[in-house]
N, C-alpha and C positions, 0 to 999 in steps of 0.2 A: 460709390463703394463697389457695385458690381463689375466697374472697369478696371480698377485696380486689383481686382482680385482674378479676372481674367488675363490683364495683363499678368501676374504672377501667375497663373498657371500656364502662359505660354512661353515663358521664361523659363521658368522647373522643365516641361516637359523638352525645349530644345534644347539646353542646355546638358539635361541625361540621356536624353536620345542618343546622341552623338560622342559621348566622352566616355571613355574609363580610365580608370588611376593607373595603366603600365600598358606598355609595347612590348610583348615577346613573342619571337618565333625558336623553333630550335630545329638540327637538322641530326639524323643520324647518317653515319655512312661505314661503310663495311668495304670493305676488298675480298672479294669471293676468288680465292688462288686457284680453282679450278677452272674458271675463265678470265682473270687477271681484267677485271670488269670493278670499278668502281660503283656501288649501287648506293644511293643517293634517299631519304626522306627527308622533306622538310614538310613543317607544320605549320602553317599559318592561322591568326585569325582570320574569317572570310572575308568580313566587310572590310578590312585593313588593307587588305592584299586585292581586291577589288579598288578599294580608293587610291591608293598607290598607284595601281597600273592606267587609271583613269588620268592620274594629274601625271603621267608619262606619255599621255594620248591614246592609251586604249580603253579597250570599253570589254568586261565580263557582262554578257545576257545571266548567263545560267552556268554557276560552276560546275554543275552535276552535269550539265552534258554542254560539253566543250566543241565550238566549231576547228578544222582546219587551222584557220587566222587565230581563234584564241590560243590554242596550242603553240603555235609559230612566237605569239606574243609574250607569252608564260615560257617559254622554254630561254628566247632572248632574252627576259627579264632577269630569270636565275642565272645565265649564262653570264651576264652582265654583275650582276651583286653577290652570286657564290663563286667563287675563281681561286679554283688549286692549282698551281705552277710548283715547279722543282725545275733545276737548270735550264730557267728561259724557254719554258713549253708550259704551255697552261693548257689544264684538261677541259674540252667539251662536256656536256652533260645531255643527253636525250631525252625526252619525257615519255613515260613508258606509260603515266595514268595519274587517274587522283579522285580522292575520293574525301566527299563532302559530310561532316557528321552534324546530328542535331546539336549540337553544343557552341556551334558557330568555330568552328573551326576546318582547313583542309589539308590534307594529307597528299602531297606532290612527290610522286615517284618520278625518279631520273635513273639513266643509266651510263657511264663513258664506254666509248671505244676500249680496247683494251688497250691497257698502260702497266708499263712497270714501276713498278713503286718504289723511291729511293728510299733514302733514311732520314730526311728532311725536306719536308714540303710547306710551302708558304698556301693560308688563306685567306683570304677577303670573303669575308657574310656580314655584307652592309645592307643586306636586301631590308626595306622600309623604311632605311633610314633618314633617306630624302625625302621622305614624307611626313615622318613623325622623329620629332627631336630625343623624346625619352625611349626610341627603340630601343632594344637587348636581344641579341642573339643569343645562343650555344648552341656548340655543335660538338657531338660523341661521337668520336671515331673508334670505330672494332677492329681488332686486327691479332688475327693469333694468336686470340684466348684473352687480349689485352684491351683497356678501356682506357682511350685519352678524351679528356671533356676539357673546350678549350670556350672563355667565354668573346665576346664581342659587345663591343659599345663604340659612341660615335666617334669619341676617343681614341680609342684600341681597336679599328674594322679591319685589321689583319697580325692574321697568329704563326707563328711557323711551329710544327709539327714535329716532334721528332719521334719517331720510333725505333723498335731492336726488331732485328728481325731474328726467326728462329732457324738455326743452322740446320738444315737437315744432312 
């Protein structure tokens, strides 16, 4: 009796350790027209975004404080799974910082070169999705007093954009 009941509680315990019922990250981004700078937040869970980067071949010590190489590795990772193009130019992204909460979640700042923004732009935010099958993105885009929310799934992992811009 007592094996079986050990075996069951080593079964419950790996089992919840390791699972929850959904994959979601989301991403905001803004266009600051004062320096025609794309400025970039995504939100990850941590341990997700950690496993992920792992079965990619890297390795996060400590997200709270980031080496060089982890940086370099999280920056190609986004660069690689969040990708905004408009006429066959696809924007870079920099990582400016990031910041870890008790909640088990991270907050990934990025920033582009300066670009100019057409009137339709294509994205890919597949990021996790190679990892985990029931991922879900979204990503809000601000622009101009305007809110576009565009979702993602492994399905649909690119959206095209389209905005108005304001005549001045």
């Amino acid at each position: 009796m007592k094996t079986l009941l050990l075996i069951f509680m080593v079964v419950l315990s790996t089992s919840s350790a390791s699972a929850h019922d959904f994959y979601f990250s989301f991403a905001e981004m803004e266009y600051n027209d004062f320096t025609q700078k794309l400025e970039l937040t995504i939100v990850v869970t941590t341990h997700d975004f950690e496993r992920c980067l792992e079965s990619q071949g890297g390795s996060i010590d400590n997200m709270a404080s980031l080496s060089e190489t982890e940086i370099d590795e999280i920056e190609t990772y986004i660069n690689k799974h969040f990708v905004l193009s408009s006429s066959d130019s696809k924007v870079d992204f920099k990582f400016m910082g990031n910041q870890v909460s008790l909640e088990g979640t991270t907050n990934l700042y990025f920033e582009s070169k300066e670009v100019e923004l057409e009137k339709n732009f294509d994205v890919t935010f597949d990021a996790l999705m190679e990892t985990f099958e029931d991922q879900q993105n979204k990503l809000t885009f601000y622009y101009q007093g305007r809110t576009i929310t565009s979702a993602f799934t492994p399905i649909e992992q690119t959206q095209t954009i389209q905005i108005e811009k304001n005549e001045e």
